[in-house]
Each structure stands twice: as C-alpha cells, then as structure tokens.
N, C-alpha and C positions, 0 to 999 in steps of 0.2 A: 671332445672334438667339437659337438654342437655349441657349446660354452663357449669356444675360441673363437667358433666361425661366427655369434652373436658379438661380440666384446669388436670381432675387425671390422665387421659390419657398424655397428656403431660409431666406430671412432673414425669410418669414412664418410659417413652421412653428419657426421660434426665437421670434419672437413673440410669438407662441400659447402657448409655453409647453409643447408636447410632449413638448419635447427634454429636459424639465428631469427628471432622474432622484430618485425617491426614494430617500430615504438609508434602509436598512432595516439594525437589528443582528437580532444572535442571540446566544443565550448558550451559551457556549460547555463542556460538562462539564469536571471538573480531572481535570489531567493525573495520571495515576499509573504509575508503574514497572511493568513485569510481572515478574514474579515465576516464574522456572520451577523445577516442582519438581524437589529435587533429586536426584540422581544421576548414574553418570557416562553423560559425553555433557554433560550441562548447560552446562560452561561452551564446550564446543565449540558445540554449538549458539547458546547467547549471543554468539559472538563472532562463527560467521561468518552465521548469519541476520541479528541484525540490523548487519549490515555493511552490507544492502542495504535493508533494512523492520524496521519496528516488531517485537517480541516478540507483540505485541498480533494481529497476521496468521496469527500461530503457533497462540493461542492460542485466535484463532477459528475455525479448521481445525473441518470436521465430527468429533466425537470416533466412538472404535472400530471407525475404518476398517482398522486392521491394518499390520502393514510393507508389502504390497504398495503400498495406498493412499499411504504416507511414501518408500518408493523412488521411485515414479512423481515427487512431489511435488519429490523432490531430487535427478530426474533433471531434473526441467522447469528448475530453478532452475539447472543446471549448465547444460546442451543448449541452451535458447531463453534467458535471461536473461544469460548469461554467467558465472554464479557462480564464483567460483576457488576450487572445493571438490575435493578431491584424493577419488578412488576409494576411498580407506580412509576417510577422513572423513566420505564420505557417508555410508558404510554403517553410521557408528558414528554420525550425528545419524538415519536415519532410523530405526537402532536404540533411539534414546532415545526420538525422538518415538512411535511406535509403543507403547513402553510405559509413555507418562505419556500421552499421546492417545488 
C-alpha cells in the first residue's frame, strides 16, 4: 500500500509540473592562453604546473608573498597533491614564481 501511495504521489508531482527543470545558460568569458613572464624557470614551471591546472591558478596566486609563500605552495602540490616534481625543480619553479609573483 505504502508503494502505491509513493508511485501516485509521484506521478502527480510530475503532473504538476515541478519536476520540470528550467533550462538556464550563461555566458561564458573566452578563453585565453596565460602567458608567463619570462625567465628561467618559465618553461619549467609551464610544463610541470600546468601538467596538473590552468596557468591561470598561478597567476591568481596572491602577488608579493615571497619564496617562503611559493615553497610552501610547491611543497603542498608535491606532499598532499601528488605532483611529480623533483626537489631541484621545486626549488627552481618556486624560485621563479616568487620573483615574477
């Protein structure tokens, strides 16, 4: 009986018309490249950043945090993310970032 009173309940709440979802868009910004400036480190950081995320994540990083700020940053991404960034490498992307961030 509970089964029947679920299934009539259903089939009047589709009915009704509740169930019926608005189609909603949005517009979407275009897409553009990022752009990091150059120096060395640059293409090291382009290749193994965004290996995992956008440049764009990079580049909205809060600015003049310092190397401490960019170690931390590329300790996290090695430690809790997995990153497969090798101890010299880090230290030479969070050398970059630090001084173009």
């Amino acid at each position: 009986m509970r089964r029947m009173l679920l299934i009539a309940g259903a089939v009047a709440l589709l009915a009704s018309g509740a169930a019926v979802a608005k189609v909603v868009t949005y517009a979407l910004p275009e897409e553009r490249e990022a752009v990091l400036p150059p120096g060395p480190g640059a293409d090291l950081v382009a290749a193994q950043c965004a290996a995992c995320h956008s440049l764009d994540y990079v580049q909205t990083q809060p600015r003049g945090k310092g190397k401490p700020f960019w170690d931390a940053a590329v300790t996290k991404m090695v430690k809790v993310y997995g990153a497969p960034v090798s101890a010299e490498d880090g230290e030479a992307i969070a050398t970059y970032l630090a001084e173009h961030y």
